[in-house]
Phi, psi and omega in degrees: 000132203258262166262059201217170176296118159251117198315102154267130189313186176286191208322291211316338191279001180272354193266346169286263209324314173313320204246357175262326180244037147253181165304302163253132167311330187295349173281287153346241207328335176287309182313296201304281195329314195315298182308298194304301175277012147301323206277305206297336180283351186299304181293347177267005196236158188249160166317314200298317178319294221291300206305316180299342212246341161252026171310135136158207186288192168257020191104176162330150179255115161251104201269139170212176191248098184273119218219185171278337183280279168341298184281329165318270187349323215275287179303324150327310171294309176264009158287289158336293206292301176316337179302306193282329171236014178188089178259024174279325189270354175263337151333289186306318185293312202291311160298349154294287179301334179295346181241322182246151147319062192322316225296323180280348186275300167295316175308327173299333137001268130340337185305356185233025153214166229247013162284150181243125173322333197242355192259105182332299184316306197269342179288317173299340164319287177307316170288324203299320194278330207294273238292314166302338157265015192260323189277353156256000196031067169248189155209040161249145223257130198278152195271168194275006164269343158319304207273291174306350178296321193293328189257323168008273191304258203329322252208298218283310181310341209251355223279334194261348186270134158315153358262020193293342172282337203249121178303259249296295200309318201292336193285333178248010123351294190283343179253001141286273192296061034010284153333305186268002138344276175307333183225004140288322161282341177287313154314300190285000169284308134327284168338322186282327180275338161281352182069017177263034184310305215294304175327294172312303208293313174306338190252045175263164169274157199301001171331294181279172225237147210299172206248349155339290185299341173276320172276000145323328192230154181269161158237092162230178201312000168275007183103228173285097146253160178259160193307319233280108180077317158333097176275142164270135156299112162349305200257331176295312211273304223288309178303324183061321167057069156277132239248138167303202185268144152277177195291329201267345206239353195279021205238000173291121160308132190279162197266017169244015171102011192099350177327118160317164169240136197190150179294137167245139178219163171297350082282156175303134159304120165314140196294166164277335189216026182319343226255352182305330188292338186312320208265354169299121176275315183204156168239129149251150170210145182241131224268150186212180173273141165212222204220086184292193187298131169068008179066039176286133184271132173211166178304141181227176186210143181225145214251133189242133136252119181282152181228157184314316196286009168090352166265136155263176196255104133268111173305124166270268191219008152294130178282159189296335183267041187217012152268108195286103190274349151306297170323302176307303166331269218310300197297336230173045168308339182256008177288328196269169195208186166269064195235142156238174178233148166216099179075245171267358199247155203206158189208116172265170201165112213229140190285041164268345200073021173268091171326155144234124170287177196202126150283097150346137189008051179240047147128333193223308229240157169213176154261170151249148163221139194284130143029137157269158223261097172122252207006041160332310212214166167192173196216087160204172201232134178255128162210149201237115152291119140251194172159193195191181163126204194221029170276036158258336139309315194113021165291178195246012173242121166238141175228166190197113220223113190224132180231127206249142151257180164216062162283145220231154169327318192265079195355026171255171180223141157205135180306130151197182210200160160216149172231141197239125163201163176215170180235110191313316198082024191266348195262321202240013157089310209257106175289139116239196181215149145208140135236218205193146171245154166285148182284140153342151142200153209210179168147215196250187172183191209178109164290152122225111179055259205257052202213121159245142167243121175264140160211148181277185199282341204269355186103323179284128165268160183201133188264119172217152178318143163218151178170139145310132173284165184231186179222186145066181171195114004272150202290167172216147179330111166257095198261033197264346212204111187238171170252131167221135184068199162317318177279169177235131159243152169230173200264133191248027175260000000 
């Protein structure tokens, strides 16, 4: 989910939070009981049913203010609750959250849709829909009559009950299911790329509601229905409407460990698009969210092509001149943007139609730099940590992921990598562990500018994007920090 809403299922992930931003458990709980027989009447009801008996808006607008002291307050709680059953994973949250922003991190969420950031209602909207698509693993996007249905059902009934009726109790409600938003989606997202969903789900805390009862039910524009006698429409089910990757995800490892997935060929081929480069203005990159070790959100950084022509790129792991950029539009409209400049200030505009300003090397924004002109070989060494799972929730999976390059002056290289995880057993009794190492892997390799070329010992080859990170204003080359594929690595000697 790239900038887009991430959908959550419904209560049980709500009962910590309930009781943290009410006054008495018995309210929280009351709010949760509310939900729970919402939910349960979903499978017993026909589409025809929900729409008639939910007709109308999607309620009251619950507004509340969210401020700086509040959200500290917020994570400061929930670093304390976590402390007591996992204080290795309240360490991580506390240093985490001490660096980043949820709040902006959620907001980007929302940003291509028409939930407000600031509405108690549309925020609880938001955990409903996320957990139902993390208890189906979908990525399919939900539509915005799908989103009002949703707080209908759910969200509109609970509107006169604490604590969502009470300003002071909804604001910090709301910003606890915010939190736990952000790093329920950051977990499953590693999981997906680790190919470990079923592992993540099983191992959530009983917090979330279970997930048996989420896949009972559908999200279509009535909102929850249940499955049960129910057709999916043809033209619904066909689109799947897959939703990109977010901004919170881009540091999640793939299950082969971060492996590019790039074209190979046999002795290499001449690109196919060379003429792309004609049309590059700039190579850049800019800092987004991703998915550390225990699913802790942490900072990431992503590789931009700006084109003359006032469009960018975000390049995935394909060197540019080997990329079909019509194709890429049809297929991967969100890959594509907007940018003007003014001076050092650069305003991106992504195809929700949500602008960002941007500072040259002020913090978010960078230049890239290519290889230098003759620069063929280099003798450093690269490594990309990630990982994913959900002990920054309180859950019982951590996973960890390390990947290495080794390039050497005389042009060779060689590859290795590991992936690691366990499971505590506290939610399923049952502990593991495993890890894995990636097979060796070596040949020759080759710069040009934006270009690294690998090739094994057998002749077959792969072309994949490269660039150097910069520093400083006005920036200079870092060559301590390279982009190889998609990803950003740096040298840890």
């Amino acid at each position: 989910m790239t900038a887009k809403i991430v959908v959550i299922p419904v209560a049980a992930a709500l009962i910590p939070l309930l009781a943290a931003a009410a006054p008495a458990q018995d309210v929280g709980t009351g709010l949760l009981q509310g939900m729970q027989q919402q939910f349960r009447t979903l499978d017993a009801r026909s589409v025809g049913e929900v729409a008639r008996s939910e007709s109308g808006d999607a309620g009251p607008a619950l507004p509340f203010a969210s401020n700086a002291e509040l959200r500290a307050a917020t994570v400061t709680r929930h670093v304390r609750e976590l402390r007591a059953s996992n204080p290795i994973a309240a360490a991580e949250v506390a240093r985490e959250m001490a660096r980043h922003d949820y709040d902006a991190i959620f907001r980007s969420f929302l940003s291509d849709t028409a939930l407000r950031p600031d509405d108690a209602g549309d925020v609880l909207t938001a955990f409903v829909v996320l957990q139902w698509m993390v208890a189906n693993d979908t990525k399919a996007e939900p539509s915005p009559a799908a989103l009002r249905a949703v707080r209908r059902q759910m969200v509109a009934p609970m509107a006169d009950k604490p604590p969502l009726s009470q300003a002071a109790i909804r604001a910090a409600f709301a910003e606890q299911v915010k939190l736990r938003t952000v790093l329920h989606h950051a977990g499953w997202q590693a999981a997906q790329r680790l190919g470990m969903v079923p592992s993540f789900v099983a191992g959530l805390s009983k917090d979330f509601i279970p997930p048996a009862k989420l896949r009972a039910v559908a999200l279509t524009d009535d909102g929850l229905v249940g499955k049960a006698g129910r057709k999916v429409s043809a033209d619904r089910a066909a689109a799947g409407g897959a939703l990109p990757e977010a901004p919170v995800a881009a540091i999640a490892p793939t299950a082969t460990g971060n492996a590019p997935p790039v074209v190979v060929t046999e002795p290499p081929t001449e690109p196919r698009h060379a003429a792309n480069w004609a049309a590059v203005e700039g190579v850049y990159f800019r800092s987004t969210t991703g998915v550390g070790v225990g699913g802790m959100v942490v900072i990431e950084f992503e590789p931009l092509i700006l084109f003359r022509d006032g469009s960018y790129y975000e390049i995935d792991d394909n060197a540019l001149e080997d990329v079909d950029l019509a194709a890429e539009r049809a297929t991967k409209p969100r890959r594509f943007g907007r940018w003007t400049r003014s001076g050092d200030s650069y305003v991106l505009t992504g195809t929700g139609g949500k602008p960002q300003d941007y500072k040259l090397q002020d913090g978010s924004f960078f230049k890239a730099y290519p290889a230098e002109a003759g620069e063929r070989t280099i003798a450093r060494s690269y490594r990309r940590m990630s990982g994913g799972g959900n002990t920054a929730m309180g859950g019982d999976v951590m996973i960890a992921v390390s990947n290495r390059y080794d390039f050497r002056s005389d042009g060779t290289y060689g590859r290795g990598g590991s992936t690691g995880a366990t499971n505590s057993g506290a939610t399923s009794g049952v502990s593991s562990a495993m890890s894995r190492r990636r097979p060796p892997e070596g040949g020759r390799y080759g710069l040009d500018r934006h270009t690294l070329t690998l090739t094994g010992p057998d002749g077959r080859s792969r072309r994949l994007f490269f660039a150097y990170g910069s520093q400083k204003d006005p920036p200079q080359p870092d060559r301590e920090m390279a982009f190889i594929g998609g990803s950003v690595f740096t040298n840890p000697d």
